[in-house]
N, C-alpha and C positions, 0 to 999 in steps of 0.2 A: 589499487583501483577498487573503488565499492560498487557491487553489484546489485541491481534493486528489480526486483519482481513485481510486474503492477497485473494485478486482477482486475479486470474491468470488462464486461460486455459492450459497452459502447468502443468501436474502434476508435474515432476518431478522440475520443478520452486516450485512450492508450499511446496512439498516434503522436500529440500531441505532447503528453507528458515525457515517452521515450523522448524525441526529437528534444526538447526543455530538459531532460536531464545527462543526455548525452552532450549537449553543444555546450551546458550552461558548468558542467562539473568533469566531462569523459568519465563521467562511470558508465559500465558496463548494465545494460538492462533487457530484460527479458519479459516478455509477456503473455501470458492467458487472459481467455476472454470467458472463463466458467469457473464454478468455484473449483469442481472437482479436477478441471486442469491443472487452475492455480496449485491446489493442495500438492498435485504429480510433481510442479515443477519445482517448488519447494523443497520438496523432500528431494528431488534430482541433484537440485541446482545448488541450492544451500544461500540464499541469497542472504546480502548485510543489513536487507530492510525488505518489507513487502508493501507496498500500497494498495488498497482493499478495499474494493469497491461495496457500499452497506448493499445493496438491493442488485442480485445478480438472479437471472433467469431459473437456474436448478438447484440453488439454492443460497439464503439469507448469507448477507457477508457474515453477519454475526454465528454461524452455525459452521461457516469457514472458519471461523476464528476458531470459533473451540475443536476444530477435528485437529487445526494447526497446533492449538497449545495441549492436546492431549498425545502427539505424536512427541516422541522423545529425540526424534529427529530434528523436528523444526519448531518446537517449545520455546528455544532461546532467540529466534528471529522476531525481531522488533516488526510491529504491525500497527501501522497508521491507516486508519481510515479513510476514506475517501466518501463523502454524502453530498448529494441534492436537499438533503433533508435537515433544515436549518432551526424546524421550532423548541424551544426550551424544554420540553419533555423527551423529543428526542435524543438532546444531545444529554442531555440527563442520564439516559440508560446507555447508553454510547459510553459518556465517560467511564460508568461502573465498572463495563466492561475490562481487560487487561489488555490495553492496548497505548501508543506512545503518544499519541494524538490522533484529533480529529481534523481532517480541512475540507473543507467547504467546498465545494462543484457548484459552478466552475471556478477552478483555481488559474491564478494570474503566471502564465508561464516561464516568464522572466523569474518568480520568486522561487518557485517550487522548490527547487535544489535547497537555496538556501533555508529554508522552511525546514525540509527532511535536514538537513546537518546541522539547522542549529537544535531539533526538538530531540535529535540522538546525541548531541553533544561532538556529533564529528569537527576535526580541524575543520576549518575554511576552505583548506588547499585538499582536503581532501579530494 
């Protein structure tokens, strides 16, 4: 069963996504609503993907990213974005970044699963 970590301050983003990826795939999901949670629960949890919200309260998703890929712990965990933030520059610098994709807020909850397993390359029946 794949475990997936969502970072997000908006509850009902998180609410929503857990519920969409528990009913849509029974993977196992857990969640923080700050970065510096996210990062704890990470390195706790060990999770098979993170979904990461760009714009969190104490700090930039993007600044989450790199405290995640400089920690030797959770460097190898696959980090998909999650943004409100849809214009060509942004997702421009987004891209640069090392991460496995970007999706779009609001995302469509029927898809979502399928989204994270097809952009890791997981089986289907995963």
């Amino acid at each position: 069963m794949k475990h997936i970590l969502i970072i997000d301050d908006e509850a009902d983003i998180r609410e929503i996504a857990q519920a969409s990826l528990e009913v849509m795939k029974n993977w196992a999901v857990t969640t923080a609503c700050s970065g510096q949670e996210g990062i704890a629960r990470a390195a706790a949890d060990q999770p098979d993907a993170i979904l990461l919200d760009v714009m969190l309260p104490d700090m930039d998703g993007t600044i989450a990213l790199q405290k995640l890929q400089e920690n030797p712990i959770t460097c190898q965990i696959p980090v998909i974005f999650l943004t409100a933030k849809v214009r060509g520059s942004d997702q421009r610098r987004l891209a640069e970044m090392k991460v496995s994709a970007i999706l779009a807020k609001p995302f469509n909850p029927e898809d979502l699963a399928d989204q994270i397993a097809n952009t890791l390359g997981w089986d289907a029946s995963e």
